[in-house]
C-alpha positions as CSV (number, residue, x, y, z in Angstrom):
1,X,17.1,13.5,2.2
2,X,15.1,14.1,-1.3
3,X,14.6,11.5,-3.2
4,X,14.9,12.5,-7.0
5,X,13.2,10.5,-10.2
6,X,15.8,8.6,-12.4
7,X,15.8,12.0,-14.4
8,X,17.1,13.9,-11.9
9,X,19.8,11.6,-10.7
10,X,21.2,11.4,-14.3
11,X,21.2,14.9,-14.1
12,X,22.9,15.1,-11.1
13,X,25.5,13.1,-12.5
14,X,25.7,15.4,-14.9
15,X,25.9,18.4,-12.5
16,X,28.8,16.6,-10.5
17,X,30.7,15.8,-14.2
18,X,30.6,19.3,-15.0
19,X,30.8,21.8,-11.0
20,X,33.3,19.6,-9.5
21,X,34.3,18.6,-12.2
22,X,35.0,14.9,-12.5
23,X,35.1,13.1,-15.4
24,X,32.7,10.6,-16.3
25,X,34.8,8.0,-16.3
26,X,36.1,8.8,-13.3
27,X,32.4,9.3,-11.5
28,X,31.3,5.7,-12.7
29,X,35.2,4.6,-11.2
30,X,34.4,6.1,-7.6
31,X,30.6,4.2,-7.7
32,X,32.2,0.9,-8.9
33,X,34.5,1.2,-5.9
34,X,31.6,2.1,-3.1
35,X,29.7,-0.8,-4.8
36,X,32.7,-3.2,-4.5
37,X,34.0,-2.2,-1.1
38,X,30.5,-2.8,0.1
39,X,30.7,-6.6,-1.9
40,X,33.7,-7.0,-0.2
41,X,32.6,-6.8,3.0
42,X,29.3,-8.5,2.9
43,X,30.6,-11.3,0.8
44,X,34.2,-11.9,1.8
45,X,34.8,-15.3,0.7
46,X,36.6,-15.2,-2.7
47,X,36.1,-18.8,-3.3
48,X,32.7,-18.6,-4.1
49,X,32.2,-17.7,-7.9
50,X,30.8,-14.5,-8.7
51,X,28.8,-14.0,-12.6
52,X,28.7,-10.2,-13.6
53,X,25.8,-9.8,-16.3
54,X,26.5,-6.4,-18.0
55,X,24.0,-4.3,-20.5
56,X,25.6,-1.9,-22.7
57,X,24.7,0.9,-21.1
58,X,26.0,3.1,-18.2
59,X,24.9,0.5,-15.5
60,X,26.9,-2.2,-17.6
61,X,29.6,0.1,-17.2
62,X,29.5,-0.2,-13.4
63,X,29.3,-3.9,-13.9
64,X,32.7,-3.6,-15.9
65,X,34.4,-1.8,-13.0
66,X,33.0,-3.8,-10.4
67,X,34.2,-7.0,-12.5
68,X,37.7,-5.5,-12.5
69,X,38.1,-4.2,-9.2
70,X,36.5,-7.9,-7.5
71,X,39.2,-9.7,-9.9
72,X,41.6,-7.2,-8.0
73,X,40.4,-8.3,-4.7
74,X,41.4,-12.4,-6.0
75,X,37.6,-13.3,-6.8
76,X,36.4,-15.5,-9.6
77,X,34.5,-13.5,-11.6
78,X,33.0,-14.4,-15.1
79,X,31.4,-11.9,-17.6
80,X,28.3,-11.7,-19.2
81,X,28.0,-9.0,-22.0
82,X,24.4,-7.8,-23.1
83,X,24.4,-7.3,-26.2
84,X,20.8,-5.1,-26.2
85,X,20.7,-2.8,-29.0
86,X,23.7,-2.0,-31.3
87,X,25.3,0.8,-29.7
88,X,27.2,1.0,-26.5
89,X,27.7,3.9,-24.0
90,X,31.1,5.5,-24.0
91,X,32.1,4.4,-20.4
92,X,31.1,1.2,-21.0
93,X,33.3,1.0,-24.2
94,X,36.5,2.5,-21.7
95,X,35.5,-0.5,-19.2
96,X,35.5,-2.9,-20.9
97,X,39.0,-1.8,-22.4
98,X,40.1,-1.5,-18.8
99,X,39.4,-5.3,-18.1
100,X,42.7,-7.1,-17.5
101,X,44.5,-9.0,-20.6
102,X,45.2,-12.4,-21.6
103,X,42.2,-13.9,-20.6
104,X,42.1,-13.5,-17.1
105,X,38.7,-12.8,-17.0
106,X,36.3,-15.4,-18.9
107,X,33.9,-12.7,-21.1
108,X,30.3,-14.3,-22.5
109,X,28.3,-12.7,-25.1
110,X,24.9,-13.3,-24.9
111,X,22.7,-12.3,-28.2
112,X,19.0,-12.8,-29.0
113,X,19.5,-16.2,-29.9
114,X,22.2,-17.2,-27.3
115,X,21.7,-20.4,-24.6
116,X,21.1,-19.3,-21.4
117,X,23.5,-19.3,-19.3
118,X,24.0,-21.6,-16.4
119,X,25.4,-20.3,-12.9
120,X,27.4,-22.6,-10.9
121,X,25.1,-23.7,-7.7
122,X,26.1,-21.6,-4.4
123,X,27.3,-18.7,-6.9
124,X,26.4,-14.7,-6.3
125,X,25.0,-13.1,-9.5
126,X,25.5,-9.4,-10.1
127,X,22.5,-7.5,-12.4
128,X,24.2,-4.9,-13.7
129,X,21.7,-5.3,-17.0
130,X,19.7,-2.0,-17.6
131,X,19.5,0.2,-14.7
132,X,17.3,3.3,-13.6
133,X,17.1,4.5,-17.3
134,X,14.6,1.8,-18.9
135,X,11.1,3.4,-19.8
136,X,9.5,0.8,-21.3
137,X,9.0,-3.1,-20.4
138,X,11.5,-5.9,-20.7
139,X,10.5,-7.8,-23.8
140,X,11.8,-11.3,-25.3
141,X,14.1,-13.2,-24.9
142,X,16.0,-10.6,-22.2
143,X,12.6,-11.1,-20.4
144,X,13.2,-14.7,-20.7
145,X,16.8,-14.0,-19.5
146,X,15.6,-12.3,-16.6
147,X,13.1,-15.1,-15.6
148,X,15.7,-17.7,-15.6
149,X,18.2,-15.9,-13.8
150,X,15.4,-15.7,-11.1
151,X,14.3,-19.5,-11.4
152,X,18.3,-20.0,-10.0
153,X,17.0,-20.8,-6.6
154,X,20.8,-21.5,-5.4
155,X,22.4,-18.8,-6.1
156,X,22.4,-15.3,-4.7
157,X,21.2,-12.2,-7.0
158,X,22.7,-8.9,-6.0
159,X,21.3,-6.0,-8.6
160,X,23.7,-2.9,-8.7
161,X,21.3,0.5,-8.1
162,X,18.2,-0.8,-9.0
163,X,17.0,-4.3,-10.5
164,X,17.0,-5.0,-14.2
165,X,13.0,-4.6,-15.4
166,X,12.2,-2.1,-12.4
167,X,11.1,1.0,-12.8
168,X,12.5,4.1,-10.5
169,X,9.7,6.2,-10.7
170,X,6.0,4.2,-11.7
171,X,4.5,0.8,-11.7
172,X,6.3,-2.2,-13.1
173,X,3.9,-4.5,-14.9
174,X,7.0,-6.7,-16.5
175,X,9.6,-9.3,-15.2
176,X,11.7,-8.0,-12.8
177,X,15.2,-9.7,-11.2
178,X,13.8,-10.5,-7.9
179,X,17.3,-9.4,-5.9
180,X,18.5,-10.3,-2.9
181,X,20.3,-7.4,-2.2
182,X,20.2,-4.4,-3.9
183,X,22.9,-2.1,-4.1
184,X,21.9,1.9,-5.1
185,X,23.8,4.8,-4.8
186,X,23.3,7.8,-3.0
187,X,19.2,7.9,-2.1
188,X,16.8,5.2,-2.5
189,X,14.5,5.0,-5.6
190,X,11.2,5.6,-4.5
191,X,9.9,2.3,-5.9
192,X,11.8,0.6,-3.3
193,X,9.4,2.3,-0.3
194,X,6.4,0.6,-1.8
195,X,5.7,-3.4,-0.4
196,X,5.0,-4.5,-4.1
197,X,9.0,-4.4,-4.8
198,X,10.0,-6.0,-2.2
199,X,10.5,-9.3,-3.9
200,X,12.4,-7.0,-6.5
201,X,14.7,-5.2,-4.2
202,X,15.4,-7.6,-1.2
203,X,17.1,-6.2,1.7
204,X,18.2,-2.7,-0.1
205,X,21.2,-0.5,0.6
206,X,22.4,3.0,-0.5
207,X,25.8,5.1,-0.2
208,X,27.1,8.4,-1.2
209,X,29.0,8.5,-4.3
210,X,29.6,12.4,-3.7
211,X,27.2,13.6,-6.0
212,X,27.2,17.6,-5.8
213,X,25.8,18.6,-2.9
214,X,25.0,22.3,-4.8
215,X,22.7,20.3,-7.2
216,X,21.2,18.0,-4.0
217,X,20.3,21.4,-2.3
218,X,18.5,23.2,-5.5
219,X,16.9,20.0,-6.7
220,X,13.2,20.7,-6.2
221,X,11.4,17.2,-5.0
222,X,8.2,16.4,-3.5
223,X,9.6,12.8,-2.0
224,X,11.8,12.7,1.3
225,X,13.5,9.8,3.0
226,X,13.7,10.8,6.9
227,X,17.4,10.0,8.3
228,X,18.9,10.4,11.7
229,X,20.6,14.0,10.5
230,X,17.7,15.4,9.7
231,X,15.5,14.5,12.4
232,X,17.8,15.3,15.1
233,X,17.9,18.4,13.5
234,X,14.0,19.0,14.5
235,X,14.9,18.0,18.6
236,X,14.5,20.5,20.9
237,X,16.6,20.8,23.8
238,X,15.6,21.7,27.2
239,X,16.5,24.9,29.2
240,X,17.8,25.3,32.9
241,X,14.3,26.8,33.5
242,X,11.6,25.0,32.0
243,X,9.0,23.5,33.9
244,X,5.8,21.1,33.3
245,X,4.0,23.9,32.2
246,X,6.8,24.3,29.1
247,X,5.8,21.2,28.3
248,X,2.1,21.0,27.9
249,X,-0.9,19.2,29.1
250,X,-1.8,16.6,26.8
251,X,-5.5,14.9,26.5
252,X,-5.7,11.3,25.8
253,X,-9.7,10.2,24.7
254,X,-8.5,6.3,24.8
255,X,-10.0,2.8,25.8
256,X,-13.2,1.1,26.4
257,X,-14.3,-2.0,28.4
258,X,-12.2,-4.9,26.6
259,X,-9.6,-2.3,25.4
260,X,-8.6,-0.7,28.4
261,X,-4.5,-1.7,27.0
262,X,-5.0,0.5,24.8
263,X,-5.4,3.8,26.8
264,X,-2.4,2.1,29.2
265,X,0.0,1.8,26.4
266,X,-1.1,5.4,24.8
267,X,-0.8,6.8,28.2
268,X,2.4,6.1,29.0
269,X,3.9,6.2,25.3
270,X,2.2,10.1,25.9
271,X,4.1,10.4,29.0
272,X,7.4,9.1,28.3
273,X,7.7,11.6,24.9
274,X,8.6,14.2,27.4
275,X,5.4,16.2,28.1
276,X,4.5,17.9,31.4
277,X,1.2,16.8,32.4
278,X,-1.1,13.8,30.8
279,X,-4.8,13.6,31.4
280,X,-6.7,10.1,30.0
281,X,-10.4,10.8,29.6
282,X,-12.1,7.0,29.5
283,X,-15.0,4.6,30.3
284,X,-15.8,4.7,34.3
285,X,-14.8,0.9,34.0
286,X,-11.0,1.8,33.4
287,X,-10.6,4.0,36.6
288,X,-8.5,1.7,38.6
289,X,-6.6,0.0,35.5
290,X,-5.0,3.6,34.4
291,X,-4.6,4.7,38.0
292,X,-2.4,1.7,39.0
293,X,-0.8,1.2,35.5
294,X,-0.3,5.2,34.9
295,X,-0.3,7.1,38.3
296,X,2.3,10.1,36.9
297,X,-1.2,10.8,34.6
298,X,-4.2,12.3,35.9
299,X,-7.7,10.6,35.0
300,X,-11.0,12.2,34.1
301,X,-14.2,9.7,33.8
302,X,-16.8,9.6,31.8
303,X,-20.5,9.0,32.5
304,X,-20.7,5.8,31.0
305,X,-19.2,2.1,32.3
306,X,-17.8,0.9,29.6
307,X,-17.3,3.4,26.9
308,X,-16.9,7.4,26.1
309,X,-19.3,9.3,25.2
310,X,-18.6,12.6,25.7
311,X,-15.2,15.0,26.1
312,X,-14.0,17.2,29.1
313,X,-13.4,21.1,28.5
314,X,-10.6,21.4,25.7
315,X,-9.0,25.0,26.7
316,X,-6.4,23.0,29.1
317,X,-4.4,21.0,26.8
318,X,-2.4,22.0,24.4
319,X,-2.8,18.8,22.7
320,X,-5.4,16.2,21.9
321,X,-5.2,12.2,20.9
322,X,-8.0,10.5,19.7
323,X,-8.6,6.4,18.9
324,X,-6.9,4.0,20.2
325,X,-9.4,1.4,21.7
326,X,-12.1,3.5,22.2
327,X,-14.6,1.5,19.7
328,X,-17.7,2.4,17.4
329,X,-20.3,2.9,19.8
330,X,-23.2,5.1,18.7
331,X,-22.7,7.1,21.6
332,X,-18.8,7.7,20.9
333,X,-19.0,8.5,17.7
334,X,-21.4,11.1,18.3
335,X,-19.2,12.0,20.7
336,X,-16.4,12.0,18.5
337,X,-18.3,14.3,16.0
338,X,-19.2,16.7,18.5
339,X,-15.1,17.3,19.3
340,X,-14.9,17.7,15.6
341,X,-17.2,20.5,15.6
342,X,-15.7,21.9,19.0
343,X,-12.0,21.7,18.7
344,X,-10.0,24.6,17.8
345,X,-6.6,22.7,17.9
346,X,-5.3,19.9,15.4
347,X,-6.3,16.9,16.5
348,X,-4.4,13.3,16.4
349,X,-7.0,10.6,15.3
350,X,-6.0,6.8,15.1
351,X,-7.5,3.5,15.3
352,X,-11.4,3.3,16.0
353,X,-11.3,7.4,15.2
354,X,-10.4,6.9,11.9
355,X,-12.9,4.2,11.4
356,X,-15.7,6.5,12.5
357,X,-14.8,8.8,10.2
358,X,-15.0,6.3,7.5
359,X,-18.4,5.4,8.8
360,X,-19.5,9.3,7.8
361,X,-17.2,10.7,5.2
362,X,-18.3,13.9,5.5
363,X,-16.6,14.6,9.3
364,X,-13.5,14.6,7.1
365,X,-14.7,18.4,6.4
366,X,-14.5,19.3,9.6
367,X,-11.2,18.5,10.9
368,X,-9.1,21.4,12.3
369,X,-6.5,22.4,9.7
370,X,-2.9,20.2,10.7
371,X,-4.6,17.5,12.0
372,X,-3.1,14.2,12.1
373,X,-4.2,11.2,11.2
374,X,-3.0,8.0,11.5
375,X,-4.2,4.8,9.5
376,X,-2.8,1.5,8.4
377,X,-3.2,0.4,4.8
378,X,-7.1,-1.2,5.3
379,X,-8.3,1.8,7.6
380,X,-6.7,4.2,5.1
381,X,-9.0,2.4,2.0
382,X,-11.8,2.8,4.1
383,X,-11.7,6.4,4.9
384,X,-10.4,7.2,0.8
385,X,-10.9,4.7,-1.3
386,X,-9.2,1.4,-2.7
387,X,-6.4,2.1,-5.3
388,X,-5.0,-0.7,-7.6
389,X,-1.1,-0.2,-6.6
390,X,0.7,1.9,-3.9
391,X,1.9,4.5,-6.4
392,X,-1.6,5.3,-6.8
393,X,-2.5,5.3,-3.1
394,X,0.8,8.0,-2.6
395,X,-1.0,10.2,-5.0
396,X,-4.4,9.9,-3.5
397,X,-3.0,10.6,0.0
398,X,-1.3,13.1,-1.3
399,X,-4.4,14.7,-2.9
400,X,-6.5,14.2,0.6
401,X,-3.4,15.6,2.7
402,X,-3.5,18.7,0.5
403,X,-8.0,19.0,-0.4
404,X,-8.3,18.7,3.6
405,X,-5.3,20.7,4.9
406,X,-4.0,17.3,7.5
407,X,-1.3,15.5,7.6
408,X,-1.9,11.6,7.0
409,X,1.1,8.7,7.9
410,X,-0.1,6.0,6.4
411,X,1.7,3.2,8.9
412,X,3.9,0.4,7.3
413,X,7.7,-1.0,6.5
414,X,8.8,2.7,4.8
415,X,5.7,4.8,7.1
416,X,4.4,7.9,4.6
417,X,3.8,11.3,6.1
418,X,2.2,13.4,3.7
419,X,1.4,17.2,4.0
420,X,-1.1,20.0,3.4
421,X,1.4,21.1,0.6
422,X,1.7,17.3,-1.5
423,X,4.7,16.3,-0.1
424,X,5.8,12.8,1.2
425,X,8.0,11.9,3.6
426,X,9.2,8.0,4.2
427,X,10.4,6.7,7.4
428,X,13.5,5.0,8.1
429,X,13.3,3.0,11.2
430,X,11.5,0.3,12.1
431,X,11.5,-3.6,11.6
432,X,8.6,-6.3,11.3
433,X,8.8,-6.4,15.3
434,X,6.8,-3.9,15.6
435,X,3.6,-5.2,13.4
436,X,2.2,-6.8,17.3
437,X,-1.0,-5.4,19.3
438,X,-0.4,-2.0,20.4
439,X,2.4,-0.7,19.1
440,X,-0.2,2.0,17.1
441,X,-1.3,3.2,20.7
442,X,2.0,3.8,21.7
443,X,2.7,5.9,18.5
444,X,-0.8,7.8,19.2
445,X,0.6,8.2,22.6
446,X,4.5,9.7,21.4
447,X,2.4,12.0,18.5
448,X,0.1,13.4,20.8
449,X,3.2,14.0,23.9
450,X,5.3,15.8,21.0
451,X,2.6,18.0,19.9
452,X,1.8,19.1,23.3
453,X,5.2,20.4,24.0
454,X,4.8,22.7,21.5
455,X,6.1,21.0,18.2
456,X,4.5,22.2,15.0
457,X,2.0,19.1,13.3
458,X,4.7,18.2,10.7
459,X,7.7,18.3,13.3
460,X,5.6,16.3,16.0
461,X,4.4,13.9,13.7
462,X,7.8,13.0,11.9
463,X,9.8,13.3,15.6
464,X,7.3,10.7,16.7
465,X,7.2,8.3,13.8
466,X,11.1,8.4,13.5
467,X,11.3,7.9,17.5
468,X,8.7,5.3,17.3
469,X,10.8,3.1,15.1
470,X,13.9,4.0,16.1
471,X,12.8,2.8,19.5
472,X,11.4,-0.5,17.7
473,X,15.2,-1.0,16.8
474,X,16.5,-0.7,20.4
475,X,13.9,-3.2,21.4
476,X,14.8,-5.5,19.0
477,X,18.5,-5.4,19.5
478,X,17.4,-6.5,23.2
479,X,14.5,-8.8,22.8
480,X,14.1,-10.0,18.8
481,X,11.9,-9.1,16.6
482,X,9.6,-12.1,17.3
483,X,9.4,-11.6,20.9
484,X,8.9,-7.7,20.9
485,X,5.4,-6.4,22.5
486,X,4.4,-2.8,22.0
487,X,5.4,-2.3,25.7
488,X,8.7,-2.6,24.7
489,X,9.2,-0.3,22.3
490,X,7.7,2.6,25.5
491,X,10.8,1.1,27.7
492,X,13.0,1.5,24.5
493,X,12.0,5.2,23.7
494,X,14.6,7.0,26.0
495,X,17.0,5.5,24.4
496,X,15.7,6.9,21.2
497,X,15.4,10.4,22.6
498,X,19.2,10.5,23.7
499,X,20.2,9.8,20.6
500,X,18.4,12.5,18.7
501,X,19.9,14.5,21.5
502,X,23.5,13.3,20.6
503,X,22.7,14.8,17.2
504,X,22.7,11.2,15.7
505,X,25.6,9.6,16.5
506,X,25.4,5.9,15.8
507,X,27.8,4.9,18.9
């Protein structure tokens, strides 16, 4: 799914007026009524009072609607009209004709000078104030508006497409409404995939309104959201014939003494992603721990007790995973740098591999082209630099994904893939579950299984980040997200599979 800049979906809008063709009226009617039946069924109780604050542009027009059509539905809905500017948007001016007579809906008008307005206690409040279009800061007393509809600590805020003060597309420096729910239509905004909107957004959700899917196809954008559709779309299914062999041999350089867990968890993560064979080179100290925790893997020891130190002969696998609890021994990150300089096949470097890398920049230069690497947020600073907000550090992974020809997924709530060509992709599954010991090992372990079957870097890498929190889900469903261990997402992963396999069918 691309995700466009507020630009393109107005132009979109504009597409879908004009090719299907649909009124505009009649486009903002159909997104009022996805808005409203998705109220309706999150909020059911039409006894609680409901407080529509509407600017006078196009998202005030939705607020109109949405006032109408919850009055239809038997709610008690109140009006607040923004009166920002001195001109009006010609839907809004239709809506607001299109609200039922005789005063069955109480209308406010709030001015520059106008009292703020008080919200009964236990109320929802809908922003429906400024939407995606604002390019420029919320000043005066609408700031102050803002800020006191967010000091409301009993009520419940529910913004409709994007939170008054937020901007779509760049870094918000000004008040925001700090939702609770946040209604937008058709694709997410990509300011909502960053942590520092969180408070703005709350729990976010999106629908089609229908937009044109000629427009959605041509639409050039450099920012994806993965869904199920598209991912399944990347599965590969298996043939009558295959064997093992089909499905590679993959090379796990994992553990030390201390963090022999690690290897165990990337090991069978590795083996449970469907590839053929799995051999774990480690520390002479994990021998018995991988034999008895892994025995459908083969293991190869190095000379050393309690740490690697060198590699095996690479022309077997078809795949190699780097990292995850091996430490930053002298010796291994010789070691390490040695495989840089051997390896003729990307390579998938997480944890303690990335963090020798950032020990000696310069091994960044000689990566084989389509590696994979894997940070979080602190091991990505220390391999690239610090940035002062995460629309900066999108760029400047961006800009290393594309000056040193790897793909880098930068691990969080919305994980980023970006490519050698500038692109980002954002991940949709997942929950907070999944932030416990381990659960990086396993992805390592699902990476490096995919790419050894014979998956391309970008299809192995987003395959295994979708699976890996997809598989988070299951095990959350089943255990909670406080009591999840990274084991659980491995025993959840099947699961995962067969419904990529199903071609994403929810049920």
């Amino acid at each position: 799914m691309k995700i466009l800049t507020a630009a393109q979906i107005r132009e979109a809008d504009a597409y879908t007026i004009a090719h299907e063709p649909i009124a505009s009226i009649d486009l903002m009617e159909r997104a009022s009524q996805t808005f409203t039946e998705w109220f309706v069924h999150h909020f059911p109780d039409t006894d609680i009072p409901v407080s529509i604050l509407c600017g006078p542009g196009n998202n005030g027009g939705d607020g109109l609607a949405v006032a109408r059509l919850l009055h239809q539905q038997f709610y008690q809905v109140e009006i607040y009209i923004c009166k920002i500017g001195n001109s009006v948007s010609e839907d809004f001016s239709v809506n607001l004709k299109r609200l039922p007579g005789f005063d069955a809906l109480p209308v406010y008008d709030l001015e520059a000078e106008s009292p703020l307005p008080d919200f009964p206690a236990q109320s929802i409040v809908i922003d429906a104030i400024f939407g995606s279009g604002l390019n420029r800061p919320v000043e005066g007393y609408w700031a102050t508006l803002l800020a006191h509809i967010n000091d409301q600590q009993a009520i419940t805020t529910v913004a409709i497409d994007i939170p008054s003060g937020l901007f779509a597309d760049k870094t918000t420096r000004s008040v925001c409404i700090e939702a609770n729910h946040t209604f937008t239509f058709e694709m997410p905004k990509l300011a909502f995939l960053f942590p520092e909107n969180n408070n703005y957004t709350g729990r976010w959700w999106m629908k089609s309104i229908g937009l044109h899917p000629d427009f959605l196809t041509k639409v050039q954008s450099s920012s994806h959201y993965l869904d199920g559709p598209m991912v399944a779309g990347l599965w590969k299914q298996r043939q009558k014939y295959d064997h093992k062999g089909t499905f590679g041999h993959a090379l796990l350089m994992v553990g030390s003494h201390g963090k022999m867990g690690a290897a165990v968890l990337a090991t069978n993560a590795c083996l449970r992603s469907g590839v053929g064979l799995v051999t774990a080179y480690i520390a002479r100290s994990g021998y018995e721990i991988l034999q008895i925790s892994c025995p459908e893997a083969m293991v190869v020891l190095d000379t050393h007790e309690s740490f690697v130190t060198d590699f095996p002969e690479l022309s077997p696998y078809r795949a190699i995973g780097v990292g995850s609890g091996i430490g930053q021994n002298a010796a291994t990150a010789e070691a390490i740098e040695k495989l840089l300089k051997s390896a003729s096949i990307p390579l998938v470097l997480d944890a303690d591999a990335l963090n020798i890398l950032s020990q000696k920049i310069s091994l960044l230069d000689l990566l084989p082209k389509h590696s994979i690497l894997t940070p979080h947020p602190k091991e990505f600073e220390r391999l690239f630099g610090k940035t002062r907000n995460n629309f900066e550090r999108n760029e400047l992974q961006r800009r290393m994904s594309k000056e040193k020809q790897i793909y880098i997924l930068l691990k969080g709530a919305h994980s980023c893939i970006t490519t050698p060509e500038g692109e980002a992709y954002f991940n949709s599954t997942g929950n907070p579950g999944m932030a416990t010991a381990g659960s990086g090992d396993v992805l390592t372990g699902i990476i490096t299984g995919l790419f050894s079957q014979g998956y391309p870097s970008f299809e192995a890498l987003t395959l295994g980040v979708f699976l890996h929190g997809l598989a988070g889900d299951l095990a959350a469903e089943t255990h909670g997200q406080h009591s999840m261990i990274a084991g659980d997402i491995i025993a959840h992963l099947g699961k995962a599979i067969q419904r990529l396999q199903k071609g994403w069918k929810i049920n």
